[in-house]
C-alpha positions, -999 to 999 in steps of 0.1 A, spaced: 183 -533 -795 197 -567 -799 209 -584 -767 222 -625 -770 222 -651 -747 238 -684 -744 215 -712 -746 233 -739 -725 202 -737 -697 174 -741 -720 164 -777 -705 161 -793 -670 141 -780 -640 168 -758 -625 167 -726 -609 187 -712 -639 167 -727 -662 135 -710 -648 158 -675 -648 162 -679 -685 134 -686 -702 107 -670 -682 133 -639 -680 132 -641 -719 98 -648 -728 81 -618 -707 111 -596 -721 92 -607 -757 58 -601 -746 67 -566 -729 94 -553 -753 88 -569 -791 106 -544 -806 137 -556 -795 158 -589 -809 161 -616 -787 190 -642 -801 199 -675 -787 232 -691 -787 222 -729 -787 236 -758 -796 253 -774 -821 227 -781 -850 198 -767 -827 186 -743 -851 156 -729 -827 149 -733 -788 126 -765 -793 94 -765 -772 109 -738 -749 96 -703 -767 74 -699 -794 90 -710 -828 70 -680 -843 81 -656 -823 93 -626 -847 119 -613 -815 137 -646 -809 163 -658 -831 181 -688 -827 218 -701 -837 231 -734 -832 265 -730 -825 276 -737 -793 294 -773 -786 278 -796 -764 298 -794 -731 307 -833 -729 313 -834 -769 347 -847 -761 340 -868 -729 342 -855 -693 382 -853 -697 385 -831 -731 353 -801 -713 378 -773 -702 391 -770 -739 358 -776 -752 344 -748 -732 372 -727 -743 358 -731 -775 325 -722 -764 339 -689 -751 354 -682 -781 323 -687 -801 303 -667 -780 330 -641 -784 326 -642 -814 293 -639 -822 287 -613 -793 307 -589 -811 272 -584 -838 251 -577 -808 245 -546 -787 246 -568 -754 253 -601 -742 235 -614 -714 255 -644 -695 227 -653 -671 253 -673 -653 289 -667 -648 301 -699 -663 290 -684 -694 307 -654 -694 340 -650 -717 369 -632 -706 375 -601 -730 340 -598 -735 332 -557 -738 293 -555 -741 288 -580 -719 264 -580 -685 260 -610 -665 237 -620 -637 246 -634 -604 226 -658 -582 248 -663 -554 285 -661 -548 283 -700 -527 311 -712 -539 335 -688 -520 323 -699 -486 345 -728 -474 314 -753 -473 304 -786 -487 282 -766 -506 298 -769 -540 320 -791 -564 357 -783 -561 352 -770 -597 325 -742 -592 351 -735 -562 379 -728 -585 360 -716 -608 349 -689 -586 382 -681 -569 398 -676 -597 373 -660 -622 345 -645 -606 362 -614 -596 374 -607 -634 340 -617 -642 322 -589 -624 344 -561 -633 346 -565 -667 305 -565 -668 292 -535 -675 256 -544 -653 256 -566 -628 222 -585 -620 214 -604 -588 180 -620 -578 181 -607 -544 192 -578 -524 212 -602 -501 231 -618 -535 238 -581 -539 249 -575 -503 275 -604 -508 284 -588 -539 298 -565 -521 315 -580 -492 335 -596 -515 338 -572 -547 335 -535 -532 347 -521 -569 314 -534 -584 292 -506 -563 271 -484 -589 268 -515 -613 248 -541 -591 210 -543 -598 183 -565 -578 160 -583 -603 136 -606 -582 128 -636 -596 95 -654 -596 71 -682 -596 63 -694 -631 22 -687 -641 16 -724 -637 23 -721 -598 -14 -716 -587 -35 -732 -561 -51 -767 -582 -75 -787 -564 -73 -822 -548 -57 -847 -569 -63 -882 -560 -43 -898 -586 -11 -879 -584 9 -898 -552 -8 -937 -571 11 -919 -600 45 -916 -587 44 -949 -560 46 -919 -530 18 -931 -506 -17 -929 -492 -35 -899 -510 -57 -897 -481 -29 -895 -453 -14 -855 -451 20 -850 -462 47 -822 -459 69 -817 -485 109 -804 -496 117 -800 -532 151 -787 -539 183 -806 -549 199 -828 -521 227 -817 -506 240 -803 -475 236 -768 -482 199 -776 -480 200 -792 -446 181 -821 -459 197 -840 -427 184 -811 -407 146 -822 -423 143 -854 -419 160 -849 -380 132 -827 -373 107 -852 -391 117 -886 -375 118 -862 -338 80 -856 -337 54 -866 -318 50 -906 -326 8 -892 -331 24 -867 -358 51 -890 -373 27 -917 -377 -2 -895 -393 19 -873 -417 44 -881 -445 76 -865 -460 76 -859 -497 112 -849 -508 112 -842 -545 145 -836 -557 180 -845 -578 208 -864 -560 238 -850 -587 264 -862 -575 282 -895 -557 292 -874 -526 254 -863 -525 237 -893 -527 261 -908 -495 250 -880 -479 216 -891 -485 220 -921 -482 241 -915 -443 206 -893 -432 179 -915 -442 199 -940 -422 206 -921 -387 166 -922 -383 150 -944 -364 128 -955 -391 120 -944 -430 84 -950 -431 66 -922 -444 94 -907 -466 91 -908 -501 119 -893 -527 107 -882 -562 125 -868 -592 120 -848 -626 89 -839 -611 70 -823 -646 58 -788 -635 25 -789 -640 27 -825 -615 51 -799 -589 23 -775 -587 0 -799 -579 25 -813 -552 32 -777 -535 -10 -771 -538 -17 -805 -517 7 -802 -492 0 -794 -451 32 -779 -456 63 -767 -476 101 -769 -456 126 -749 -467 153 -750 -440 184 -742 -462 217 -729 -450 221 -704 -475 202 -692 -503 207 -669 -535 166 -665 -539 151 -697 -528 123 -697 -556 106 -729 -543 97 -711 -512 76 -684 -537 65 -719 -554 49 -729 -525 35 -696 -517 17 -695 -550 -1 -726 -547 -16 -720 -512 10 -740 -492 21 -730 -460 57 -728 -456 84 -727 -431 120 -715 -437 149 -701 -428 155 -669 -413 190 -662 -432 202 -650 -462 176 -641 -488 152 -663 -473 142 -643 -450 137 -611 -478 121 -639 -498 93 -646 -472 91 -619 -451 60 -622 -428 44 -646 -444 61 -676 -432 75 -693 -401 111 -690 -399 138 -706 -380 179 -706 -375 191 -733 -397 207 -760 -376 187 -752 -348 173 -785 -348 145 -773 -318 134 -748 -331 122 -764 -367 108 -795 -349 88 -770 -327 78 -751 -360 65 -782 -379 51 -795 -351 33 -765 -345 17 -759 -380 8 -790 -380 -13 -790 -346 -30 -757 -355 -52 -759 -382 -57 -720 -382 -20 -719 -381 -18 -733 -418 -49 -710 -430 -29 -678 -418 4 -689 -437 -18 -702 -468 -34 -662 -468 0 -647 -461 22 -666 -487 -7 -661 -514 -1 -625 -509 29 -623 -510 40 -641 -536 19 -619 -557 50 -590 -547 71 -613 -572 62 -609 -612 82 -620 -643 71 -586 -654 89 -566 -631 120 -584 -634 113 -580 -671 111 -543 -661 145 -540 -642 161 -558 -663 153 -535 -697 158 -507 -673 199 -523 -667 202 -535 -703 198 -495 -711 222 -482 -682 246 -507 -701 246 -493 -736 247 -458 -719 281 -468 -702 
C-alpha cells in the first residue's frame, strides 16, 4: 500500500504538527512494508530533521508551493495550485491522507481526511473569518467525498454528526497522544534563569496553548489574580504560548490589564519540546480551562510528566481526562478559583492528580492510533 500526505505541517509546535509526524513515524515502525510519501515543498526533496532520511518507507517530493509564494494577496490561487498538484500526484497512490481539511482537494477519489474539530462553525470568536468560510462552504463537500473520516475524539465525532448526519458508517475515532519525550524529568534549576520567567525556587502553575478566547485565557488569569493574596503572592503563572494574530494579542493585551496587578505572570513562546516537558514536569499545576476542545493534547502533556491538572468539563475534555483530573464549567469563574485554590492548599490533593493523570495518560499511544488508523486506511481501499 502506498498512502500520501501533504507536507505543509511538517514544522512548528502545533497540534497538527504533532498529528502528522508522530502519526507517520509509528505507522513506519509498525507497518514498514507499506510506502509512506510526502508532498513537501518546493525544492524540499526530504522531510529535513523530521523523520529519518534513511527510512526505506518514506519518500519525499518537493512539489508543493509555499503558501505566501505570491504574498498574502496572490494565496487563494496559489493554493489552487497546490490542490491541483496534490491532485495530481494523488492519482499514483492508493490513498491520500489530508490530515487537515484545508488540504483536501475537491474531486479527490482516494482520498480520506482527518478531522480535529468542526470550531469554525460555531458563531464564536474562536476562529479567523477565513477558517469560518472556509468551513461553511467546504467542509461539508469535504467529508462526503472522503471515503474514511478520522477524528481525534469521540466528541469531534459526535459533532460530526450533528452537523453532517450522511457521514455515519465512515467516521473513525483515532486518539491522539503525548509524544515519548513527555515524561516526568527531574528538577531543573536553570530552566526559568533560561527563559527570564522567575524565581526557580517560588512554585508556579502553568497554561500552554495558543492565546485566544476560545481558551479562556481571560478566564485564567481572572481566577489567578482572585486568590488568596497568601496564594497570589507565593505562586506564579507561567503561560507558554503563540499570540497569532492582531485581534489576539488585544485580547491579551485587554486581560493582562483588567487585573489588579501582573506580578507573577510570565508569557513564553516556541518553547523547544524537550524545555516544554521540563515545564509541564515542574509545575504545582497544569490549567486547561478551554471553552471547546477537539482533543486538548496538552492536558495528556501534562499528565505524562506528573503534573496535576485541572480542566474543563466539556467537550472532549472531559473524555480526555476522565477521572483523573479536576474539572470545572468554563466560565464559571467560582468554581476554577475554588479548584486552583484548592490543589494548591492540599498537598495530597496534587499527589492524587499526579498518580491519576500518570495513569491515564498511559490509555493514549501513538501505537494505537497507528493501529486504527491502518485499520481505516484498509476499510478505505475496500470501499
Amino acid at each position: 500500500m502506498q498512502v500520501m500526505y501533504d507536507g505543509y505541517t511538517f514544522s512548528g509546535f502545533s497540534g497538527n504538527q504533532t498529528y502528522t509526524t508522530e502519526l507517520i513515524r509509528f505507522l513506519t515502525e509498525k507497518y514498514p512494508h507499506h510506502t509512506y510519501r510526502l508532498l513537501t515543498k518546493w525544492g524540499r526533496k526530504n522531510t529535513g530533521k523530521v523523520f529519518d532520511e534513511f527510512n526505506p518507507s518514506i519518500q519525499a517530493s518537493g512539489i508543493l508551493p509555499p503558501p505566501l509564494l505570491l504574498g498574502k494577496a496572490f494565496r487563494t490561487p496559489v493554493k489552487a495550485l497546490g490542490n491541483m498538484l496534490i491532485r495530481k500526484a494523488a492519482g499514483s497512490a492508493d490513498l491520500y491522507h489530508a490530515t487537515n481539511p484545508n488540504h483536501f482537494p475537491s474531486g479527490l477519489r482516494n482520498g480520506v481526511v482527518t478531522l480535529h474539530d468542526l470550531i469554525p462553525l460555531y458563531d464564536k470568536p474562536w476562529t479567523q473569518d477565513s477558517s469560518k468560510q472556509f468551513y461553511r462552504n467546504h467542509i461539508r463537500s469535504i467529508l462526503n467525498q472522503a471515503r474514511i473520516i478520522f477524528t481525534v475524539s469521540d466528541h469531534t465525532a459526535s459533532d460530526a454528526l450533528k452537523y453532517f448526519p450522511e457521514t455515519e458508517g465512515r467516521l473513525i475515532t483515532t486518539p491522539l497522544a503525548a509524544s515519548l519525550l513527555f515524561t516526568p524529568r527531574p528538577h531543573d534549576r536553570e530552566l526559568r534563569k533560561r527563559y527570564n520567567a522567575g524565581d526557580h525556587a517560588k512554585p508556579y502553575m502553568l497554561y500552554v496553548g495558543e492565546i485566544q478566547p476560545r481558551k479562556n485565557i481571560h478566564g485564567l488569569l481572572s481566577a489567578y489574580d482572585n486568590l488568596p493574596a497568601r496564594q497570589r503572592s507565593s505562586v506564579d503563572l507561567l503561560i507558554i504560548g503563540s499570540v497569532r494574530t492582531s485581534y489576539n494579542k488585544q485580547y491579551f493585551e485587554h486581560a493582562l490589564d483588567r487585573l489588579g496587578s501582573r506580578n507573577g505572570i510570565y508569557h513564553l513562546q516556541n518553547i523547544p519540546p524537550d524545555d516544554l516537558a521540563c515545564f509541564y514536569s515542574n509545575a504545582m499545576l497544569f490549567i486547561f480551562p478551554s471553552f471547546y476542545e477537539g482533543f486538548g493534547l496538552p492536558v495528556i502533556e501534562a499528565m505524562s510528566c506528573g503534573c496535576p491538572v485541572v480542566t474543563s468539563s466539556t467537550t472532549s475534555l472531559a473524555e480526555v481526562a476522565d477521572d483523573a483530573a479536576i474539572t470545572v464549567m468554563p466560565g464559571e469563574q467560582e468554581q476554577l478559583e475554588q479548584a486552583i485554590s484548592d490543589m494548591i492548599d492540599h498537598e495530597e490533593w496534587q499527589s492524587t492528580y499526579r498518580q491519576r493523570g500518570l495513569q491515564r495518560a498511559q490509555s493514549f499511544s501513538w501505537t494505537r492510533t497507528a493501529e486504527l488508523t491502518m485499520n481505516g486506511y484498509n476499510l478505505a481501499l475496500d470501499t
